[in-house]
N, CA and C atoms as a LAMMPS dump frame, in Angstrom:
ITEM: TIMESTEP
0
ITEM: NUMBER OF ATOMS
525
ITEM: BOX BOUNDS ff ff ff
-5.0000000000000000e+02 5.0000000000000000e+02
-5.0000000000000000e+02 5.0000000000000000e+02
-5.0000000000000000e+02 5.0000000000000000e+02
ITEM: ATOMS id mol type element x y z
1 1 1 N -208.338 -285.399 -418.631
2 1 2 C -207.845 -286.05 -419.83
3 1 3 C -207.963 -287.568 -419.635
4 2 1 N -208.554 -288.133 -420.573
5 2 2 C -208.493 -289.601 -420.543
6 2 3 C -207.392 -290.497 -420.314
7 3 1 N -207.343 -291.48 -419.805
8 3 2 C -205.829 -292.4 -419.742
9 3 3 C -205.839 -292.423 -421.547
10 4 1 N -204.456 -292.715 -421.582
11 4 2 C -204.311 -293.1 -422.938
12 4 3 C -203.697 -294.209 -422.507
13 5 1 N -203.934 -295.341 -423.564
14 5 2 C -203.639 -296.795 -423.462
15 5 3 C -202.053 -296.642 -424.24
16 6 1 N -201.55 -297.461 -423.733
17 6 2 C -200.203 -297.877 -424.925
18 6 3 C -200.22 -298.465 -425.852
19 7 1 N -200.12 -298.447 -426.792
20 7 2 C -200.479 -299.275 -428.431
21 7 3 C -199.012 -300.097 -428.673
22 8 1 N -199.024 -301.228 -428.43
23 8 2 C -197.981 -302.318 -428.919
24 8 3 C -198.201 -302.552 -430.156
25 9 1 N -197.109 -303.239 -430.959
26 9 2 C -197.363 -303.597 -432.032
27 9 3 C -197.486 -305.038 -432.209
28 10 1 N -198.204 -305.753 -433.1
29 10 2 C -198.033 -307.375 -433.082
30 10 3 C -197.062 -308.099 -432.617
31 11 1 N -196.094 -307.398 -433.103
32 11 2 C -194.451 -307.978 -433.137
33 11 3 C -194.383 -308.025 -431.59
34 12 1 N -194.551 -306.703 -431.135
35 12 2 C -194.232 -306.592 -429.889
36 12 3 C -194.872 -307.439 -428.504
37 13 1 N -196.41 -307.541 -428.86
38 13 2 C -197.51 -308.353 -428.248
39 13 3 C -197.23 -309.831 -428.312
40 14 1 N -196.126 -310.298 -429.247
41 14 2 C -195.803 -311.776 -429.599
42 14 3 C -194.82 -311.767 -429.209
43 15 1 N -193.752 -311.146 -429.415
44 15 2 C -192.846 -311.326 -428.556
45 15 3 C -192.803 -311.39 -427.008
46 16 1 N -193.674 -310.521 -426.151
47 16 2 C -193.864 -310.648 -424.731
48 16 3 C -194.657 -311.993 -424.751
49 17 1 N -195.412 -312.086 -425.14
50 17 2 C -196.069 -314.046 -425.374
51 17 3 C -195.168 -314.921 -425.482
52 18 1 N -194.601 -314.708 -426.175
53 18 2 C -193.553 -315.767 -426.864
54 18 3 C -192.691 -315.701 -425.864
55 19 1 N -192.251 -314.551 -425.28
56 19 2 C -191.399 -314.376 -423.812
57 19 3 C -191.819 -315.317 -422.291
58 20 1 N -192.937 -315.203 -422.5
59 20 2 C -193.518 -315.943 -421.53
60 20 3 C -193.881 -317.503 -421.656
61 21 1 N -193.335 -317.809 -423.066
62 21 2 C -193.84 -319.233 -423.261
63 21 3 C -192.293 -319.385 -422.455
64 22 1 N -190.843 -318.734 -423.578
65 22 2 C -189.855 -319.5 -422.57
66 22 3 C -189.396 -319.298 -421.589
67 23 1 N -190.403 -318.641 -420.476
68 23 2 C -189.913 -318.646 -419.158
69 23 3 C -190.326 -319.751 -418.633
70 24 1 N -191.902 -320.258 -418.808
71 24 2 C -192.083 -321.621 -418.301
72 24 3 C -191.716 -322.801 -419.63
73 25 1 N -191.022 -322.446 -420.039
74 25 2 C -190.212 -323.508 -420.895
75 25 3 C -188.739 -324.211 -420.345
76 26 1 N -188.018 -323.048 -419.764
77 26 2 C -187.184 -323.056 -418.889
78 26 3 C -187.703 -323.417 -417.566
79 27 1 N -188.973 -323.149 -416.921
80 27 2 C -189.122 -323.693 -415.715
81 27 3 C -189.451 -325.156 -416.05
82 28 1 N -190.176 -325.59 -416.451
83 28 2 C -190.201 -327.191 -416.849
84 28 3 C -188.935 -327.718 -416.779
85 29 1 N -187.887 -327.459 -417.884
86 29 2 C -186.704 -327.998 -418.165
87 29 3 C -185.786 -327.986 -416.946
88 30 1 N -185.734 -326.597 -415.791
89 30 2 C -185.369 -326.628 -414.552
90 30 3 C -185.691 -328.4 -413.546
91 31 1 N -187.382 -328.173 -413.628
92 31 2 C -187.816 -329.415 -412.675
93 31 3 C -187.162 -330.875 -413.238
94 32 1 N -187.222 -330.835 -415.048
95 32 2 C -186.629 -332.273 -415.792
96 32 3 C -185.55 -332.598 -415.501
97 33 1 N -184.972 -331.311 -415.401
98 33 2 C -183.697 -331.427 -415.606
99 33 3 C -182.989 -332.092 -413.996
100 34 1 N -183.434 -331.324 -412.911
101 34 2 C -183.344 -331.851 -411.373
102 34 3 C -183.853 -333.386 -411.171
103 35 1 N -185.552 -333.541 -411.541
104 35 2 C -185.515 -334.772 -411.01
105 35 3 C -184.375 -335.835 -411.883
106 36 1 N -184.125 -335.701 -413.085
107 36 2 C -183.264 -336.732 -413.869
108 36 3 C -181.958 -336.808 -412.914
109 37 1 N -181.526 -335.426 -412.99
110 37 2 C -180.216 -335.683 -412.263
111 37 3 C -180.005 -336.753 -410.817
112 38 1 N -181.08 -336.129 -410.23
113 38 2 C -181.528 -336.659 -408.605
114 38 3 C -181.792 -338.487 -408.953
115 39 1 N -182.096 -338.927 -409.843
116 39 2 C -182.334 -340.123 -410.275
117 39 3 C -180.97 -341.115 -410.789
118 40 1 N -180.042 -340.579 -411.278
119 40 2 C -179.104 -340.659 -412.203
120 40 3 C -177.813 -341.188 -410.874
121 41 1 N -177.602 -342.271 -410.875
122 41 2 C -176.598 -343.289 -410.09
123 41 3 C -175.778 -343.52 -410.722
124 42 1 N -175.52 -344.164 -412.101
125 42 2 C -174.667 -344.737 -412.568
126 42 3 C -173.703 -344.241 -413.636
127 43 1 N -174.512 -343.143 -414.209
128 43 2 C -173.831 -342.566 -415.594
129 43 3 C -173.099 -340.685 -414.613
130 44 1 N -172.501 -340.875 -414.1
131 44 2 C -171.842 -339.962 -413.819
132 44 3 C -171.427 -338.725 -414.317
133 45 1 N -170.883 -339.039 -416.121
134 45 2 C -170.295 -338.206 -416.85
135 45 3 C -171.938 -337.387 -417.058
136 46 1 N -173.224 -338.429 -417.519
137 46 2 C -174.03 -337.544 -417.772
138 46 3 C -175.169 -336.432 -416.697
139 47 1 N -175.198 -337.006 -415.538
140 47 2 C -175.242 -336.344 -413.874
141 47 3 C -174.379 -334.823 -413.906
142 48 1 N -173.886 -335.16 -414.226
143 48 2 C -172.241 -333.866 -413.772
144 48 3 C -172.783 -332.822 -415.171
145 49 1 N -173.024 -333.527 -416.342
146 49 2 C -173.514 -332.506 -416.933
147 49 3 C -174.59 -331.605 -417.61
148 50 1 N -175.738 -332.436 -416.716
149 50 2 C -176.977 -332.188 -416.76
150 50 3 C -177.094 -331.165 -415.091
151 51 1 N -176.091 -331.607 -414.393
152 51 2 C -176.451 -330.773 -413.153
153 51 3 C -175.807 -328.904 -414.036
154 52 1 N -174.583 -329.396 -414.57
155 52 2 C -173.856 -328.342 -415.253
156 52 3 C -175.112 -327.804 -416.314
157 53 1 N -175.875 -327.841 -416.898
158 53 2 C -177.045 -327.576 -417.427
159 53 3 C -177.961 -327.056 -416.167
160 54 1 N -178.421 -327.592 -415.527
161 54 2 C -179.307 -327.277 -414.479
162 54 3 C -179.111 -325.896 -414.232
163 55 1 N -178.052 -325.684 -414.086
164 55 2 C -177.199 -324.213 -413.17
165 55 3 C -177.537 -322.593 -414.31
166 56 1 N -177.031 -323.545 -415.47
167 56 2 C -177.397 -322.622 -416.931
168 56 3 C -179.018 -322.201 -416.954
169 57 1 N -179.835 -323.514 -416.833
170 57 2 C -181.144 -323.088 -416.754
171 57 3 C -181.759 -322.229 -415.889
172 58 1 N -181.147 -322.48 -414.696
173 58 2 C -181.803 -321.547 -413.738
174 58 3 C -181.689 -320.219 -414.296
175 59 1 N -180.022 -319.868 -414.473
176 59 2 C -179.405 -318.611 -414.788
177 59 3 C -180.454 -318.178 -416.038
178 60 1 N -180.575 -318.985 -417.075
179 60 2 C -181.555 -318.323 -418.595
180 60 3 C -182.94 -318.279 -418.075
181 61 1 N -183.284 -318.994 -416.845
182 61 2 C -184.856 -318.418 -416.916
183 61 3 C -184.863 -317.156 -416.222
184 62 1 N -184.021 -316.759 -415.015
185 62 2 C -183.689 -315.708 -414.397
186 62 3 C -183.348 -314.782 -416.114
187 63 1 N -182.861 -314.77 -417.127
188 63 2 C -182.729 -313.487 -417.662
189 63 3 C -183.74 -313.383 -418.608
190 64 1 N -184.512 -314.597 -418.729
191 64 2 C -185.917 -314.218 -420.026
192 64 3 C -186.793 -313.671 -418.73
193 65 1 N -186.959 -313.972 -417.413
194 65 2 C -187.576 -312.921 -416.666
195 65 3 C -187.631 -311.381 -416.505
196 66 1 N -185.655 -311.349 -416.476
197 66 2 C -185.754 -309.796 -416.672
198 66 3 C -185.98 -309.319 -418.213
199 67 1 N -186.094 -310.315 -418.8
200 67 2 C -186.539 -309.237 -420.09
201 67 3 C -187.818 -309.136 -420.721
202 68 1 N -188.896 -309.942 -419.932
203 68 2 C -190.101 -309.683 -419.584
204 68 3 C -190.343 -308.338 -418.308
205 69 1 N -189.812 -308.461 -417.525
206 69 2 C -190.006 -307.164 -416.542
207 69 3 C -189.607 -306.189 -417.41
208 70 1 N -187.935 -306.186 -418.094
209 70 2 C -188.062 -304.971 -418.71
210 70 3 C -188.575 -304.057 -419.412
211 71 1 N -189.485 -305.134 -420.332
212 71 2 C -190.576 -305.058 -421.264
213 71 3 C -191.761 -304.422 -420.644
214 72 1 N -191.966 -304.486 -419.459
215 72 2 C -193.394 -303.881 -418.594
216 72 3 C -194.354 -304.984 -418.288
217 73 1 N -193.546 -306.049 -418.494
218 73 2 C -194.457 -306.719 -418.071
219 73 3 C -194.493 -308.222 -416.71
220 74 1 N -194.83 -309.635 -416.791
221 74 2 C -194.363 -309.599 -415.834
222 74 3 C -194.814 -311.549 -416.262
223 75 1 N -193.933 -312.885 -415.592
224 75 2 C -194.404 -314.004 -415.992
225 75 3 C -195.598 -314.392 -415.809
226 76 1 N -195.784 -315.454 -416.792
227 76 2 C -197.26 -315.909 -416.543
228 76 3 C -197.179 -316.869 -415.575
229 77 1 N -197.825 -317.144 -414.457
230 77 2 C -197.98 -317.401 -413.461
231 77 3 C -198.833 -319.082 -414.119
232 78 1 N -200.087 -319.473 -414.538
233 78 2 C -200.424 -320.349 -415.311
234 78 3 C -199.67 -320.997 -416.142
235 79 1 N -198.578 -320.205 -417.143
236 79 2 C -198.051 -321.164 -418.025
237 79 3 C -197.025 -321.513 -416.999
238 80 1 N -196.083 -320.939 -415.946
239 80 2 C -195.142 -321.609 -415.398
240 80 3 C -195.804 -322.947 -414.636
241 81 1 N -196.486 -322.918 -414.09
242 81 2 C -197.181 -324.042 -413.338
243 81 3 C -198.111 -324.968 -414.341
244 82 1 N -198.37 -324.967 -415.27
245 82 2 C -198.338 -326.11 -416.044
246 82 3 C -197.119 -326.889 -416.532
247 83 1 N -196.101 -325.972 -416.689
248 83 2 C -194.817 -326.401 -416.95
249 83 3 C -194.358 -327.353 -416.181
250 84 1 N -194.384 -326.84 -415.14
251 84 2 C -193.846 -327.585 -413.607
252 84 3 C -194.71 -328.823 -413.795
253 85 1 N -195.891 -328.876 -413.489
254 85 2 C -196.71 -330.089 -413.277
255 85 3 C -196.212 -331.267 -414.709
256 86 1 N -195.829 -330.211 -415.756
257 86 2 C -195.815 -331.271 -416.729
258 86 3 C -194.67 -332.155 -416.873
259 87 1 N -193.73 -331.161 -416.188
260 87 2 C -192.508 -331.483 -415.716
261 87 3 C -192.551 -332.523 -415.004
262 88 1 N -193.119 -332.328 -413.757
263 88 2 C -193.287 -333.811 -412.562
264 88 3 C -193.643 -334.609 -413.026
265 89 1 N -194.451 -334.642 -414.073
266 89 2 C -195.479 -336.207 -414.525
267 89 3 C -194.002 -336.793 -415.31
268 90 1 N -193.635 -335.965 -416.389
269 90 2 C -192.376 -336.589 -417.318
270 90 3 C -191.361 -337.15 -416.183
271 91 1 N -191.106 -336.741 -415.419
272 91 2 C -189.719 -336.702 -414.649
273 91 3 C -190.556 -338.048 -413.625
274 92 1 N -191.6 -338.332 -413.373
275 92 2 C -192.21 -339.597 -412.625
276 92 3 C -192.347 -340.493 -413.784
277 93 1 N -192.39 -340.344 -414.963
278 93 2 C -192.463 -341.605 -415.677
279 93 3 C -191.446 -342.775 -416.219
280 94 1 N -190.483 -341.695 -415.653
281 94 2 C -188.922 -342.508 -415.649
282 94 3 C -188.756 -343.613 -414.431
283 95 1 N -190.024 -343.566 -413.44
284 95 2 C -189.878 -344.762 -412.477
285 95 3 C -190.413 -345.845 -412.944
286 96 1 N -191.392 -345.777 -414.103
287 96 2 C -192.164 -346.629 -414.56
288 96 3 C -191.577 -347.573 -416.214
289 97 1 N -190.01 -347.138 -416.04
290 97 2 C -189.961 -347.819 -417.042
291 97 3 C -188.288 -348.333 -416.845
292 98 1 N -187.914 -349.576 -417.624
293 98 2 C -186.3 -350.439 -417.373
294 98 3 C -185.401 -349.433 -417.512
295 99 1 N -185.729 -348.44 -418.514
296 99 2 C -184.691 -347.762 -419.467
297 99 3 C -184.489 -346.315 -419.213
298 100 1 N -184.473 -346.277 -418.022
299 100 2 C -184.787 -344.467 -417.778
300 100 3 C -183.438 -344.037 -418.567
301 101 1 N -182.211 -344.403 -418.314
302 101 2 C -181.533 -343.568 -418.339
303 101 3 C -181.667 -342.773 -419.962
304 102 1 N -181.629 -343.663 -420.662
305 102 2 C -181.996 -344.124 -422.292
306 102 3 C -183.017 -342.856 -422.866
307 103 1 N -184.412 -342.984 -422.001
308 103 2 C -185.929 -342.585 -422.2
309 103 3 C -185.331 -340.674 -421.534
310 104 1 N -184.424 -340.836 -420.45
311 104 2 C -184.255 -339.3 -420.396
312 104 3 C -183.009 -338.769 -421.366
313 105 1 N -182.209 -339.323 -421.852
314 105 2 C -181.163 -338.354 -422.856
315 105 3 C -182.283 -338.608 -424.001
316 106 1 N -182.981 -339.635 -424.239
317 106 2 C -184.152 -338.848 -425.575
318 106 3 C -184.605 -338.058 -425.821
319 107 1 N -185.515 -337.792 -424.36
320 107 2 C -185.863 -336.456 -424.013
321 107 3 C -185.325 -335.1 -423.794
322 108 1 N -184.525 -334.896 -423.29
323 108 2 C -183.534 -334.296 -422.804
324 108 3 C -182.958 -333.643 -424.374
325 109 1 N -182.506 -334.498 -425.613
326 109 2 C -182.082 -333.992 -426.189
327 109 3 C -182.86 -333.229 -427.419
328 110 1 N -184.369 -334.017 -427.209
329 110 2 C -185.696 -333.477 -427.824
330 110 3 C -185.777 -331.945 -427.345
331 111 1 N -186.413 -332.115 -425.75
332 111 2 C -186.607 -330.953 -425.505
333 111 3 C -185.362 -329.625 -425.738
334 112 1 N -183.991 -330.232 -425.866
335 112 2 C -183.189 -328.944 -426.147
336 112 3 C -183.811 -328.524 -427.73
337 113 1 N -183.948 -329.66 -428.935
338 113 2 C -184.333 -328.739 -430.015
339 113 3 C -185.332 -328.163 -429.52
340 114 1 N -186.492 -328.206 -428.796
341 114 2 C -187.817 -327.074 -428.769
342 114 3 C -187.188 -325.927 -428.193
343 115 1 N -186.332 -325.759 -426.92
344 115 2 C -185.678 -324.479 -426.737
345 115 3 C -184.523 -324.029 -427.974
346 116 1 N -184.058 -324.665 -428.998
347 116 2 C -183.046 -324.467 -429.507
348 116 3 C -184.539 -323.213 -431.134
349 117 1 N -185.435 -323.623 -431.389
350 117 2 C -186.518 -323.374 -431.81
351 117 3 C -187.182 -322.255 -431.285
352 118 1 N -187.22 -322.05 -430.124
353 118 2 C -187.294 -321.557 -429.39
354 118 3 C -187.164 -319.957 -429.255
355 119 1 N -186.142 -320.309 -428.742
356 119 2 C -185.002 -318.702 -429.134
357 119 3 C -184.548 -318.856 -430.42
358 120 1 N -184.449 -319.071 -431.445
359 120 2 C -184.765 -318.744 -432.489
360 120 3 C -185.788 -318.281 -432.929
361 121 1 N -186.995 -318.512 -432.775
362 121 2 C -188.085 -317.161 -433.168
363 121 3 C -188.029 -316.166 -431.888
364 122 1 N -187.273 -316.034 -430.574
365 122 2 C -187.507 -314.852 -430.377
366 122 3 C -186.521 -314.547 -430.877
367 123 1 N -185.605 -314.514 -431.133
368 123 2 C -184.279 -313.698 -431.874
369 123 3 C -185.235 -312.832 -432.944
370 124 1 N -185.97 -313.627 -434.075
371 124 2 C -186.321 -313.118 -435.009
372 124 3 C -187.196 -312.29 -434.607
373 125 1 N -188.256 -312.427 -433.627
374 125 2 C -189.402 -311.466 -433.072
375 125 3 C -188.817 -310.284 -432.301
376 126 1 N -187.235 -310.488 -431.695
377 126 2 C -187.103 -309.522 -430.605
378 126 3 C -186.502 -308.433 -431.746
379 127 1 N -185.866 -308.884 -432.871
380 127 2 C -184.861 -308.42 -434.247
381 127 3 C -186.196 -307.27 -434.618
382 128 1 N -187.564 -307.899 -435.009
383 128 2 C -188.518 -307.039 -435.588
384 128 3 C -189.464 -306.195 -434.778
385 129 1 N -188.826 -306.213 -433.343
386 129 2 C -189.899 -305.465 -432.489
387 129 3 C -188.583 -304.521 -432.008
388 130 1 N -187.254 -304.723 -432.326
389 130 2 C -186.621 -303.373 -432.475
390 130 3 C -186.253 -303.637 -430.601
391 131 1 N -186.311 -304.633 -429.975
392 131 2 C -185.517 -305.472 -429.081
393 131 3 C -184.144 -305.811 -429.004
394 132 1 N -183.156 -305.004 -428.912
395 132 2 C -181.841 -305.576 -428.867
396 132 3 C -181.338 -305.85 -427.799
397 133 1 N -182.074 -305.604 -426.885
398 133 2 C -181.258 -306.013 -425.909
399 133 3 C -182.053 -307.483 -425.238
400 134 1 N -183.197 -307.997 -425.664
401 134 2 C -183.371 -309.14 -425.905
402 134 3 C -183.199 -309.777 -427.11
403 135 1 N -182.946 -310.041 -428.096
404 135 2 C -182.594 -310.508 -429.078
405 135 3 C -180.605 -311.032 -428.741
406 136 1 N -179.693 -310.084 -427.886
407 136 2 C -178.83 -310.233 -427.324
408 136 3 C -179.062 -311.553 -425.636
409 137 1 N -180.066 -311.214 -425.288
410 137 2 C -179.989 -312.533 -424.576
411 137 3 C -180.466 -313.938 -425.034
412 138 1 N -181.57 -313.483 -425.73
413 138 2 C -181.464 -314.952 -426.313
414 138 3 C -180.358 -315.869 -427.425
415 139 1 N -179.724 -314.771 -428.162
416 139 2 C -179.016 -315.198 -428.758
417 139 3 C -177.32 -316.057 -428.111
418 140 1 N -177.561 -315.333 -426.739
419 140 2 C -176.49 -315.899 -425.8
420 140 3 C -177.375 -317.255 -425.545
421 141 1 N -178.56 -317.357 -424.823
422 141 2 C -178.643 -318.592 -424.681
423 141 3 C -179.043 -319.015 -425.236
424 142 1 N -179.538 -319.087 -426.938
425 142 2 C -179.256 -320.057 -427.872
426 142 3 C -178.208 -320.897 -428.237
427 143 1 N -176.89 -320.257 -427.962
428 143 2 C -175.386 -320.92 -428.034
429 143 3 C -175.084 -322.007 -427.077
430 144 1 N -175.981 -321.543 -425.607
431 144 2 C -175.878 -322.365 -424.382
432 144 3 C -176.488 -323.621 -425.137
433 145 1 N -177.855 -323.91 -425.364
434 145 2 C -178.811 -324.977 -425.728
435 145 3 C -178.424 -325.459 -427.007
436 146 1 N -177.719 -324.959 -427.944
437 146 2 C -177.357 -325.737 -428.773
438 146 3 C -176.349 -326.406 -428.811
439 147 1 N -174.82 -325.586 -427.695
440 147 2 C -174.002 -327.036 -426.911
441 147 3 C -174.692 -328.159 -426.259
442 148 1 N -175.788 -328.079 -425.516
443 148 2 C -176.055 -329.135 -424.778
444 148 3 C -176.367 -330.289 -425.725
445 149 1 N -177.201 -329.598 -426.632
446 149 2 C -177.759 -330.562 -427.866
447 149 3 C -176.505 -331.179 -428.207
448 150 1 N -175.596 -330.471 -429.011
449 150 2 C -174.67 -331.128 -429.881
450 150 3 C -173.776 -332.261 -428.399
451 151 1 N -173.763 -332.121 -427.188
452 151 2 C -173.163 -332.725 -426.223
453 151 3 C -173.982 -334.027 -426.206
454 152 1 N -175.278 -333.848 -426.34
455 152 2 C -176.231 -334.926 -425.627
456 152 3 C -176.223 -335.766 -427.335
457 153 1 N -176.247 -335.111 -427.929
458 153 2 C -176.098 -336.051 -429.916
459 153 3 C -174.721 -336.652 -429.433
460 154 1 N -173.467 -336.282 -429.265
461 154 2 C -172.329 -337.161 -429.139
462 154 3 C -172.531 -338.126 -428.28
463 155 1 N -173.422 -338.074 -427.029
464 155 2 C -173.66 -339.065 -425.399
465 155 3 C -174.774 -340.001 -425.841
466 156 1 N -175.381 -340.07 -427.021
467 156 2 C -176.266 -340.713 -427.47
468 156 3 C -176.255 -342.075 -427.426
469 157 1 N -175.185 -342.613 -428.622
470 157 2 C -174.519 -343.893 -428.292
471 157 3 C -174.172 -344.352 -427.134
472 158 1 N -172.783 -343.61 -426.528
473 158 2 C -172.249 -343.72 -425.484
474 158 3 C -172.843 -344.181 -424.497
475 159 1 N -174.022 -343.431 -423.699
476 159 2 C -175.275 -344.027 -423.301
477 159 3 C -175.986 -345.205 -422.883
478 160 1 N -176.049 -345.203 -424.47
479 160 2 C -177.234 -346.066 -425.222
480 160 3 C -176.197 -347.93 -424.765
481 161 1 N -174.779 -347.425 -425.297
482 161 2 C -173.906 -348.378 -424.94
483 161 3 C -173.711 -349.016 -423.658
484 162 1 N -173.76 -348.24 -423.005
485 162 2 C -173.557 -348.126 -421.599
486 162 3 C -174.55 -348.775 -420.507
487 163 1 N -176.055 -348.523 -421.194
488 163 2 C -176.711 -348.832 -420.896
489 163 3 C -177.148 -350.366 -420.958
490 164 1 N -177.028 -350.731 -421.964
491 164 2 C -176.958 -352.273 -422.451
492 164 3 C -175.925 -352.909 -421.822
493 165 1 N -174.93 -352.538 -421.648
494 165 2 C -173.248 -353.251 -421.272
495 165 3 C -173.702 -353.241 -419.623
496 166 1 N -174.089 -352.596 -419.25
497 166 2 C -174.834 -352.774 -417.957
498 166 3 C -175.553 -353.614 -417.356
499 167 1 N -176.795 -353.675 -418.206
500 167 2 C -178.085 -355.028 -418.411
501 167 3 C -177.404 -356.049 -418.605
502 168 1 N -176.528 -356.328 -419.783
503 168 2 C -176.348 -357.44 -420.145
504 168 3 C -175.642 -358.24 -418.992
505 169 1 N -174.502 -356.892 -417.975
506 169 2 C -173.916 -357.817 -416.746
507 169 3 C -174.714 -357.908 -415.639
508 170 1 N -176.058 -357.546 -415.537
509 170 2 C -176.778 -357.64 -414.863
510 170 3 C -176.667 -356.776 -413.411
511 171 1 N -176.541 -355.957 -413.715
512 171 2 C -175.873 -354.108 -412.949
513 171 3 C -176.971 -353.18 -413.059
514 172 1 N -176.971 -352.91 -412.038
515 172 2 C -178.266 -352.005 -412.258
516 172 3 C -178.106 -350.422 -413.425
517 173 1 N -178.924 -351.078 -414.46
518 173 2 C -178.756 -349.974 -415.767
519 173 3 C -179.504 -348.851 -415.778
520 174 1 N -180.551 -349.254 -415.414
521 174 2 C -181.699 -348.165 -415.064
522 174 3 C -181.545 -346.487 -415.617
523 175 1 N -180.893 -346.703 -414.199
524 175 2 C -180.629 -345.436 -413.538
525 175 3 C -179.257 -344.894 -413.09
């Protein structure tokens, strides 16, 4: 008897894609998220809660993994390591400029809308491929990434303030 192949459905074939975009979406944001912290001297409150993020990320890329394994399948090995690399270049360009601290909560709060975007279409893809028990994890860590957002929108100013009130006493603002 011939093998018989397994027939996925679109939904289903996009969703394991789409699964694998945010595993190395989360691995990027892992490396951003470390070198910023590892950089970060002066702003304390935002260190403490980007490391407190860090810990979350690890934990959400560890469960969009298992719900790629559960699925039968397994990460992309290419998209995580572009991630990473793209990661290092972003996370090195903060040496090259006055305003890191500034240039990373920009970022930082950018890249949460693309994960906040994110898991929102897999919610909707995992909803139509009849996925509940991923559609249940992402929807947990959609709640995670959209605190950070709404945290890093309030630290904006604050920051931004902080940062200047720094410069202006001639304190290292940087970083």
């Amino acid at each position: 008897m011939p093998d018989r192949k397994l027939t996925t459905s679109p939904a289903e074939e996009n969703l394991m894609d789409w699964l694998r975009d945010a595993h190395a979406m989360e691995e990027q944001a892992e490396k951003m998220l470390s070198g910023t912290a590892d950089r970060l001297k002066n702003y304390p409150v935002l260190k403490e809660r980007i490391l407190a993020h860090l810990d979350q990320t690890r934990i959400q890329a560890r469960q969009v993994r298992d719900c790629i394994r559960r699925r039968g399948g397994d990460v992309s090995v290419v998209k995580d390591l572009t991630a990473r690399i793209t990661a290092a270049a972003q996370s090195l360009s903060g040496l090259f400029v006055s305003d890191e601290v500034v240039k990373a909560a920009l970022s930082s709060y950018t890249f949460e809308h693309m994960e906040i975007a994110s898991y929102r279409i897999l919610i909707a893809a995992a909803r139509v491929a009849g996925d509940e028990e991923t559609q249940r994890v992402c929807e947990a860590i959609l709640v995670e990434e959209e605190a950070m957002a709404a945290w890093l929108l309030e630290q904006l100013p604050v920051i931004t303030q902080d940062f200047l009130a720094r410069q202006q006493a001639e304190v290292t603002a940087k970083h």
